[in-house]
Biopython code that builds the backbone (N, CA, C, O; Angstrom):
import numpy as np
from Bio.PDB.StructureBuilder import StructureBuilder

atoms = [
    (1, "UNK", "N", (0.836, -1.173, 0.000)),
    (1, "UNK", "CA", (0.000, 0.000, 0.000)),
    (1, "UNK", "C", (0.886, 1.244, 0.000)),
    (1, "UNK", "O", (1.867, 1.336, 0.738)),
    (2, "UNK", "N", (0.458, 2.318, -0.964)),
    (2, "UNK", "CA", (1.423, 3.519, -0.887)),
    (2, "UNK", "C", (1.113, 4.406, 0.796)),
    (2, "UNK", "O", (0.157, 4.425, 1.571)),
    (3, "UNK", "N", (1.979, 4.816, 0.789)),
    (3, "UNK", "CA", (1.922, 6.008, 1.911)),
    (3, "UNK", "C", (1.625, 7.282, 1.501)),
    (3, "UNK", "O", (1.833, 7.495, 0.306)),
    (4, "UNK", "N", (1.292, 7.986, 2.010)),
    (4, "UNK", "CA", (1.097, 9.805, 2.129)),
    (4, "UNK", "C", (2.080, 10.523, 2.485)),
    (4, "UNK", "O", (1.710, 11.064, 3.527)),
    (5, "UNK", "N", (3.180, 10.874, 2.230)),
    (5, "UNK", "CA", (4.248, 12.021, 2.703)),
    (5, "UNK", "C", (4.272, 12.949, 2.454)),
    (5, "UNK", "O", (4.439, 13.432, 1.334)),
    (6, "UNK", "N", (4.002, 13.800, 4.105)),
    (6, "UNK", "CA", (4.075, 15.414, 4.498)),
    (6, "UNK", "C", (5.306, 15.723, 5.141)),
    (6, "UNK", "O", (5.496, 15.404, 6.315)),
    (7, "UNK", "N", (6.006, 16.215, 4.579)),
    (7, "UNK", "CA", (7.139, 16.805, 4.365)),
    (7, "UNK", "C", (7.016, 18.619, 5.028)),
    (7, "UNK", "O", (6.474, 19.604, 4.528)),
    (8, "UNK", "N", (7.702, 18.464, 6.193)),
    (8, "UNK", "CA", (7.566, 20.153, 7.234)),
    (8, "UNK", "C", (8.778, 20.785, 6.742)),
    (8, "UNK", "O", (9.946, 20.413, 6.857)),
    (9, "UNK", "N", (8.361, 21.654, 6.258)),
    (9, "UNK", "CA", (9.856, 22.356, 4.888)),
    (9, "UNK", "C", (9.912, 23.535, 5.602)),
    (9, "UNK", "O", (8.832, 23.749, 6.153)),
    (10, "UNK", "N", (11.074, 24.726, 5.897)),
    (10, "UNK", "CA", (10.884, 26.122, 6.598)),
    (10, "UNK", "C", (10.430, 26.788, 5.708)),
    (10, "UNK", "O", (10.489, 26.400, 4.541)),
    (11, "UNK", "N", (9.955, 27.778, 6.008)),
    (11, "UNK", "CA", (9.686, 28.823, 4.630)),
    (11, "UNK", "C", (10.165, 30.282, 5.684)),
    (11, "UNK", "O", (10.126, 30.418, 6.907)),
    (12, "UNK", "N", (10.623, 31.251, 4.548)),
    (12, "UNK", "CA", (10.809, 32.618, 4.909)),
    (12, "UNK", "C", (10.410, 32.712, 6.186)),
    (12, "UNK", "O", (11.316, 32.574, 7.008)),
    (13, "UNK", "N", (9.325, 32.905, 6.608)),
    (13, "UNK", "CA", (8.817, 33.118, 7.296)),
    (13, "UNK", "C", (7.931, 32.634, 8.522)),
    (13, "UNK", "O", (7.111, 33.215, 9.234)),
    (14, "UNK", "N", (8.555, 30.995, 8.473)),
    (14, "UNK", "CA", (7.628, 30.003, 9.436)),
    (14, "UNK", "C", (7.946, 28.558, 8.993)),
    (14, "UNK", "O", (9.032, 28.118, 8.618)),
    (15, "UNK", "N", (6.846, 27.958, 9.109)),
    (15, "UNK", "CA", (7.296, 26.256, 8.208)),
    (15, "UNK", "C", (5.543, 25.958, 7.462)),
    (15, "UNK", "O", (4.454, 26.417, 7.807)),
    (16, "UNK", "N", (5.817, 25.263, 6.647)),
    (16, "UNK", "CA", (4.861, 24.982, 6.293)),
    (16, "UNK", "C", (5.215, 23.215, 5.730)),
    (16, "UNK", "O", (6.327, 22.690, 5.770)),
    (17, "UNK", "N", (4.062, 22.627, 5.281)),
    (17, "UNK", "CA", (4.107, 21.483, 4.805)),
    (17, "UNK", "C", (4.004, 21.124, 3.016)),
    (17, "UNK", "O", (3.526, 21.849, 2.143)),
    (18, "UNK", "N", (4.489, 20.067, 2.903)),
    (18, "UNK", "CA", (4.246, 20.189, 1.291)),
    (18, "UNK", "C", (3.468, 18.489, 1.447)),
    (18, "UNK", "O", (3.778, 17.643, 2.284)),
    (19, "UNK", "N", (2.248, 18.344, 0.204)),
    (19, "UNK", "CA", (1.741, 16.882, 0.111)),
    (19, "UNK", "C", (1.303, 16.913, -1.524)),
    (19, "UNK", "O", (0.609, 17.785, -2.048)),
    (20, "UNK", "N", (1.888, 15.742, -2.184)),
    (20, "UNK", "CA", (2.153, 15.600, -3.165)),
    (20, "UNK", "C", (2.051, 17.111, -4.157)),
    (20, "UNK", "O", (1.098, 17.571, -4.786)),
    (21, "UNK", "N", (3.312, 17.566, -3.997)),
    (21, "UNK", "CA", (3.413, 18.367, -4.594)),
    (21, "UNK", "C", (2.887, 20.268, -4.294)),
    (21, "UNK", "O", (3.265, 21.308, -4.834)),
    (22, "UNK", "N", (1.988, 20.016, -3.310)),
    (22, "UNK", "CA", (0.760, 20.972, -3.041)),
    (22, "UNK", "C", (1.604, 21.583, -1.434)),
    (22, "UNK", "O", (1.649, 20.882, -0.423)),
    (23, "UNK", "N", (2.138, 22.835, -1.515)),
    (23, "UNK", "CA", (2.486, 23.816, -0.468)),
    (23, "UNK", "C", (1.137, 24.122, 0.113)),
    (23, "UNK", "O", (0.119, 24.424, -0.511)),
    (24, "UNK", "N", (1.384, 23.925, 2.136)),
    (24, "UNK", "CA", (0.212, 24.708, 2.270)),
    (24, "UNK", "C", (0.840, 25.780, 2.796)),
    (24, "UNK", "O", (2.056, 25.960, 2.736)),
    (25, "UNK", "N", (-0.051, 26.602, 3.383)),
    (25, "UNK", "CA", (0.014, 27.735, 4.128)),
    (25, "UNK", "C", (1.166, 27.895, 4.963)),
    (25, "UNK", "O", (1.831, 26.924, 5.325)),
    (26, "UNK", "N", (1.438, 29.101, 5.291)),
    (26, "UNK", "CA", (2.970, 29.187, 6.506)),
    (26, "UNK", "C", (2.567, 29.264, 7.242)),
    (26, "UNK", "O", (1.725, 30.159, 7.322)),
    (27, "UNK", "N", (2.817, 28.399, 8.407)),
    (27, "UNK", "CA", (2.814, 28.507, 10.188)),
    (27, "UNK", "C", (4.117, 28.682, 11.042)),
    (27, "UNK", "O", (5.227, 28.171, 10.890)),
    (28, "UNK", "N", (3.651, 29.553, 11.980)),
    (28, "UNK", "CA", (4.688, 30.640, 13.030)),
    (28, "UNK", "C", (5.256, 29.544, 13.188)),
    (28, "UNK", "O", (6.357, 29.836, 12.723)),
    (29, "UNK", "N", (5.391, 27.795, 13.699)),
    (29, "UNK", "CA", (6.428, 27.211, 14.193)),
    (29, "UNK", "C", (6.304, 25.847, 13.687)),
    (29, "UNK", "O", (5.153, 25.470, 13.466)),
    (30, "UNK", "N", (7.371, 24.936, 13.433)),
    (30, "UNK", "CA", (7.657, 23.693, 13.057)),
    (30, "UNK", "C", (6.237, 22.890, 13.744)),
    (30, "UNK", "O", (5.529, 22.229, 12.984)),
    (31, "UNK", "N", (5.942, 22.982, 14.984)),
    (31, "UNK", "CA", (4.812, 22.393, 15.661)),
    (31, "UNK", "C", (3.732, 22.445, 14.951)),
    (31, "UNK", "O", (3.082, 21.430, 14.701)),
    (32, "UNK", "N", (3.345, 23.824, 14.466)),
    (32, "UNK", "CA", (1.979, 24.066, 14.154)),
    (32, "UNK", "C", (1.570, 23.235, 12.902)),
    (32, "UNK", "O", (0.618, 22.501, 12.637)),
    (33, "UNK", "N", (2.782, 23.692, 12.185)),
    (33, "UNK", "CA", (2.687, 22.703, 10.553)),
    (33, "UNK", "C", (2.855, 21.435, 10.688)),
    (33, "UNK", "O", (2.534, 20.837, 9.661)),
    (34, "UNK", "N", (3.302, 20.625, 11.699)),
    (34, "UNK", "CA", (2.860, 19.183, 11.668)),
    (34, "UNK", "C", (1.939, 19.156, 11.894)),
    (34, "UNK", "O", (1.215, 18.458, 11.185)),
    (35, "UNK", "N", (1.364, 19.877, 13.001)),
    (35, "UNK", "CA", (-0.087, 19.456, 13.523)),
    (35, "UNK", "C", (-1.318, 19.409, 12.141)),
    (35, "UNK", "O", (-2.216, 18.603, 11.895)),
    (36, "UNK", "N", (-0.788, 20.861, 11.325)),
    (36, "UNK", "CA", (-2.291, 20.935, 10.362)),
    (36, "UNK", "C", (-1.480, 19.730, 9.402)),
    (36, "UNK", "O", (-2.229, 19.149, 8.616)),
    (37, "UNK", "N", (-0.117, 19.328, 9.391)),
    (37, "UNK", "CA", (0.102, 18.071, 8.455)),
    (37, "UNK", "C", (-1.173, 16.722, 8.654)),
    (37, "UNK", "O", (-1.793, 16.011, 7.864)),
    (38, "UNK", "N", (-1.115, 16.899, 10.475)),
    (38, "UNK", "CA", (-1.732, 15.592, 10.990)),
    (38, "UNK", "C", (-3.242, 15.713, 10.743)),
    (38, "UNK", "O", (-3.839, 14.637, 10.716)),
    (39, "UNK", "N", (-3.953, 16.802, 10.563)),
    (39, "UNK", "CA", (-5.028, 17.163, 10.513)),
    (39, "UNK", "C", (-5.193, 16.523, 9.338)),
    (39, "UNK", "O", (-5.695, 15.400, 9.375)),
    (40, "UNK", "N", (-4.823, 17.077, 8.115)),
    (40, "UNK", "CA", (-4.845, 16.625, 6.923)),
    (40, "UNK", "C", (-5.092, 15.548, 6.567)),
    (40, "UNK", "O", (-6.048, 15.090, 5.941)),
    (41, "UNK", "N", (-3.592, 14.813, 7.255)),
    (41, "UNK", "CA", (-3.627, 12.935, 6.967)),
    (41, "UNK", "C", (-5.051, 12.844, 7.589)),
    (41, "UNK", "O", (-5.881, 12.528, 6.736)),
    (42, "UNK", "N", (-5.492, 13.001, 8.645)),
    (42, "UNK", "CA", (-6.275, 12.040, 9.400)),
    (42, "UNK", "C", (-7.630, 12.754, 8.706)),
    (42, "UNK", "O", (-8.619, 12.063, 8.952)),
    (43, "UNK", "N", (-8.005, 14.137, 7.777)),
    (43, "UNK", "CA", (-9.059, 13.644, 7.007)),
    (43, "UNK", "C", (-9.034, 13.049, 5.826)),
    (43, "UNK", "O", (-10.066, 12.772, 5.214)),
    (44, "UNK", "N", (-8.002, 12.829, 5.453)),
    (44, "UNK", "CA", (-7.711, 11.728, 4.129)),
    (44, "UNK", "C", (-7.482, 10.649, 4.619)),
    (44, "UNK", "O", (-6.825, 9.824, 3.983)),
    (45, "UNK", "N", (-7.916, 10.403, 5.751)),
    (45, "UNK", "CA", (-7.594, 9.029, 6.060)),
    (45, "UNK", "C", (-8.827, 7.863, 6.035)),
    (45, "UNK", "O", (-8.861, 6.839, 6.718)),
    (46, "UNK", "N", (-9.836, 8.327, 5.038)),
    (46, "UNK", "CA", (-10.992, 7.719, 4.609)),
    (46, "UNK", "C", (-10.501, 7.046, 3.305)),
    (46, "UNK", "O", (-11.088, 6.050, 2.881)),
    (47, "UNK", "N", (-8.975, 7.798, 2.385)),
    (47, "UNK", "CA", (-8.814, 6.798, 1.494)),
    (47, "UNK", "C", (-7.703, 5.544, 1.874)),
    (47, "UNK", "O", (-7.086, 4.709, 1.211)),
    (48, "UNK", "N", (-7.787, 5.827, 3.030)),
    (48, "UNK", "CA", (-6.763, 4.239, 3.984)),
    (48, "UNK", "C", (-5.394, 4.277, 3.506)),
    (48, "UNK", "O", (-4.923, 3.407, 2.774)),
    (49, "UNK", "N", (-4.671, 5.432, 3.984)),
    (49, "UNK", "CA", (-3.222, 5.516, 2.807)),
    (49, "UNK", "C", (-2.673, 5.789, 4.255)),
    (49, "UNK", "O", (-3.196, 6.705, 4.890)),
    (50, "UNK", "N", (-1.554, 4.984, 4.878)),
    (50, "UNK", "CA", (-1.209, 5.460, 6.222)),
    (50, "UNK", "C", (0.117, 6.067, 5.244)),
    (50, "UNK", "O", (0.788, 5.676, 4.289)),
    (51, "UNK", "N", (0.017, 7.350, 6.192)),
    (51, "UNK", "CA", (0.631, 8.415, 6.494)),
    (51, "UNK", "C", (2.174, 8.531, 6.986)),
    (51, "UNK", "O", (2.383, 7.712, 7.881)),
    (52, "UNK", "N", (3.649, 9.538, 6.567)),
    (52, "UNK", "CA", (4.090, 9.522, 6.829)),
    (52, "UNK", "C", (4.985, 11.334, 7.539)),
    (52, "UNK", "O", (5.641, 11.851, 6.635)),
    (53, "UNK", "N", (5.007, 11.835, 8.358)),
    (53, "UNK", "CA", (5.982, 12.485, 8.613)),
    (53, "UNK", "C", (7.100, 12.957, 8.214)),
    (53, "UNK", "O", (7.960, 12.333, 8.837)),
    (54, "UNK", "N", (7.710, 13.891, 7.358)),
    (54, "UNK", "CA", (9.131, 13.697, 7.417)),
    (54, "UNK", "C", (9.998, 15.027, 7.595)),
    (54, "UNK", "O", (9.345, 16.044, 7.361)),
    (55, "UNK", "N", (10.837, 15.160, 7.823)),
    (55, "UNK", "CA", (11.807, 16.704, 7.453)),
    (55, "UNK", "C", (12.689, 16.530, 7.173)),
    (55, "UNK", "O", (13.110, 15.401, 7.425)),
    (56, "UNK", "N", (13.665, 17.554, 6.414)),
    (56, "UNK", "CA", (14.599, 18.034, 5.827)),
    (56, "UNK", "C", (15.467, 18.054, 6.926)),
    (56, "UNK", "O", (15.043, 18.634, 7.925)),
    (57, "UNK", "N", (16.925, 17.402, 6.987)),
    (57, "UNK", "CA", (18.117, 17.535, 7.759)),
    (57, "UNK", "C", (18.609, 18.617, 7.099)),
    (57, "UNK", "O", (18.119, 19.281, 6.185)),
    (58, "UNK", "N", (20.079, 18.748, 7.929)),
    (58, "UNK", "CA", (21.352, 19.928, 7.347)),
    (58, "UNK", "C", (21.739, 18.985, 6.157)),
    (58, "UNK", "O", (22.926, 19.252, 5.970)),
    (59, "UNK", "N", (21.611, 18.651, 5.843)),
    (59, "UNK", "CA", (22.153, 17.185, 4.358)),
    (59, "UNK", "C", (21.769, 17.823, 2.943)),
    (59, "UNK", "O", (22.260, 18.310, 1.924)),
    (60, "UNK", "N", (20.548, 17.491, 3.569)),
    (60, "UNK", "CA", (19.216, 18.030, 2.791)),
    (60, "UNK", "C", (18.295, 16.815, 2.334)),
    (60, "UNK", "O", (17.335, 16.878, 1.566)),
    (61, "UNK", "N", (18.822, 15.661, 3.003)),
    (61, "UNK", "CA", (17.770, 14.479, 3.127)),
    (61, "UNK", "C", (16.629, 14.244, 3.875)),
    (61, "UNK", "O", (16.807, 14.258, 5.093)),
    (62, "UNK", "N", (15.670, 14.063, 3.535)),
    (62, "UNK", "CA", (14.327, 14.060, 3.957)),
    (62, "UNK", "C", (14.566, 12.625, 5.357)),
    (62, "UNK", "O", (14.945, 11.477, 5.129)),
    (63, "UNK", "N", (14.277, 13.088, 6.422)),
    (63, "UNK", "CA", (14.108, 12.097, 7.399)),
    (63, "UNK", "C", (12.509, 11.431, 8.057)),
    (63, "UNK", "O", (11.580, 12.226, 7.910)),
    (64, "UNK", "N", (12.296, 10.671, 8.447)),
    (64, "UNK", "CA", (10.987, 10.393, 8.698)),
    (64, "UNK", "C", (10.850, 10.568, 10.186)),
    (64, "UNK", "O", (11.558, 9.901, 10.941)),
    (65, "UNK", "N", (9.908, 11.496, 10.675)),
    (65, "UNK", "CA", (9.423, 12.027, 12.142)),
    (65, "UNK", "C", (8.225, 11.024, 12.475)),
    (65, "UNK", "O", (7.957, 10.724, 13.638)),
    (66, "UNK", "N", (7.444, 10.470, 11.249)),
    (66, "UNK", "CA", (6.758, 8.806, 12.137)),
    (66, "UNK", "C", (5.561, 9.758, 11.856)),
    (66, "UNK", "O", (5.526, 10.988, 11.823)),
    (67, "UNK", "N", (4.341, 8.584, 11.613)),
    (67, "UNK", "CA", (3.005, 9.100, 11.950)),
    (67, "UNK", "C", (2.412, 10.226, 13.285)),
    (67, "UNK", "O", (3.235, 10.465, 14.169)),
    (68, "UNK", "N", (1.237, 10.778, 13.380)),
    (68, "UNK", "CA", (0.839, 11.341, 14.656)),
    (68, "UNK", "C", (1.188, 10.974, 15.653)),
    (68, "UNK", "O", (1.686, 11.716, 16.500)),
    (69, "UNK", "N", (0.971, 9.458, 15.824)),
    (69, "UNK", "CA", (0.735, 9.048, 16.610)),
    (69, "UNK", "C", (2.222, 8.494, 17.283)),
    (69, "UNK", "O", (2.137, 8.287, 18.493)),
    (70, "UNK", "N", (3.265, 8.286, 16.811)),
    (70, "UNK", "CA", (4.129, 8.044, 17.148)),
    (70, "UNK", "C", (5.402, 9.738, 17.757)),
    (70, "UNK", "O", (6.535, 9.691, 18.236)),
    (71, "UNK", "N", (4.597, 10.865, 17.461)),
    (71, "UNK", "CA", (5.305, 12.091, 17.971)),
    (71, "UNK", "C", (6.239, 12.757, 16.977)),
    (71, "UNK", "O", (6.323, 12.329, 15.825)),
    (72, "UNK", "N", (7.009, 13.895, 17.444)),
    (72, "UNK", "CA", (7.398, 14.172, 16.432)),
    (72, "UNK", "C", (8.817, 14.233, 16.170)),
    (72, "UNK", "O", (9.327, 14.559, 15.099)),
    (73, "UNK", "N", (9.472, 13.862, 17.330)),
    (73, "UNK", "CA", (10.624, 13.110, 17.192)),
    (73, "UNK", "C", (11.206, 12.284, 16.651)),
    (73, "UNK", "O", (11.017, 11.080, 16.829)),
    (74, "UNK", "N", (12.326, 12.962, 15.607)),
    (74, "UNK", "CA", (12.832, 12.435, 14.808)),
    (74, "UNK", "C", (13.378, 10.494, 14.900)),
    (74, "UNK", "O", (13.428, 9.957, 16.006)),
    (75, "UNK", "N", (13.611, 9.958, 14.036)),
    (75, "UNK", "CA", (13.545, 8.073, 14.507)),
    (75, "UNK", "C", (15.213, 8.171, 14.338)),
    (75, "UNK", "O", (15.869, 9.130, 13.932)),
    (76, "UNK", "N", (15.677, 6.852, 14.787)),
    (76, "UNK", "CA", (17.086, 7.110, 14.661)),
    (76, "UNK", "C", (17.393, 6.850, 13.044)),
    (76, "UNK", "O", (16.751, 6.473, 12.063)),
    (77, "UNK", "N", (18.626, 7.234, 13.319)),
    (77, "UNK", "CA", (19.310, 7.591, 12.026)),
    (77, "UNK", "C", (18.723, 6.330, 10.919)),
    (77, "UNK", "O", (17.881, 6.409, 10.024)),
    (78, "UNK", "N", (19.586, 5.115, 11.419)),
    (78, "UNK", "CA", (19.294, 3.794, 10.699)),
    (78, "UNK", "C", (17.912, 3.826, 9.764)),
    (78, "UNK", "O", (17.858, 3.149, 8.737)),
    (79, "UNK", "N", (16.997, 4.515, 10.118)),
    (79, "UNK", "CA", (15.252, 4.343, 9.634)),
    (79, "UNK", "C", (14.964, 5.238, 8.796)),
    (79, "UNK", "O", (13.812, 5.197, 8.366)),
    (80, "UNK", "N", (15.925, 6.391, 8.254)),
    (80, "UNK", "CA", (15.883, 7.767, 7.696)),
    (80, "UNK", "C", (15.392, 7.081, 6.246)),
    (80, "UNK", "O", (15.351, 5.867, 6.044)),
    (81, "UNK", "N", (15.072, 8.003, 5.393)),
    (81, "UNK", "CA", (14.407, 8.088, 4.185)),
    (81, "UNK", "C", (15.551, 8.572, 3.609)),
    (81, "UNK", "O", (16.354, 9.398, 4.043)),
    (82, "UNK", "N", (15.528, 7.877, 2.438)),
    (82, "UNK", "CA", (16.386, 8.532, 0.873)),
    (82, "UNK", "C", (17.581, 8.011, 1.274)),
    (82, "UNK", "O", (18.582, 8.150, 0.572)),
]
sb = StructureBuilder()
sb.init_structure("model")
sb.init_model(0)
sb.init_chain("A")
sb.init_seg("    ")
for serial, (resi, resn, name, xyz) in enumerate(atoms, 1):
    if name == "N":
        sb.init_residue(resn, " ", resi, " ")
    sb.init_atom(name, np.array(xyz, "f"), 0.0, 1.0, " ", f" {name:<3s}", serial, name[0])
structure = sb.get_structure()
């Protein structure tokens, strides 16, 4: 089954999220934009696509921060994406 990846990117002025392709809005802090990330997944979560977390390191590799439900603390290294 594919996954959903929301990706918490900084912007100028705050962070915002990106999902397939689609920037949303800027929020004042890394927190806020996961949260409306999690909002998101969990109303698309009627098309049964579990969901993934992720952010941008100093690298510039996308790491995986884990569903809602698992927080937003980054996973160890070993589990990283890309």
């Amino acid at each position: 089954m594919m996954r959903a990846y929301y990706d918490i990117v900084p912007e100028a002025d705050g962070w915002a999220y990106v999902h397939e392709g689609l920037r949303s809005v800027c929020y004042p802090s890394h927190a806020l934009a996961a949260e409306a990330a999690r909002r998101h997944a969990e109303e698309g979560a009627r098309l049964r696509r579990p969901f993934v977390l992720r952010q941008q390191d100093l690298t510039g590799r996308f790491r995986e921060t884990g569903p809602a439900w698992q927080g937003w603390a980054p996973r160890h290294a070993s589990e990283a994406v890309g």
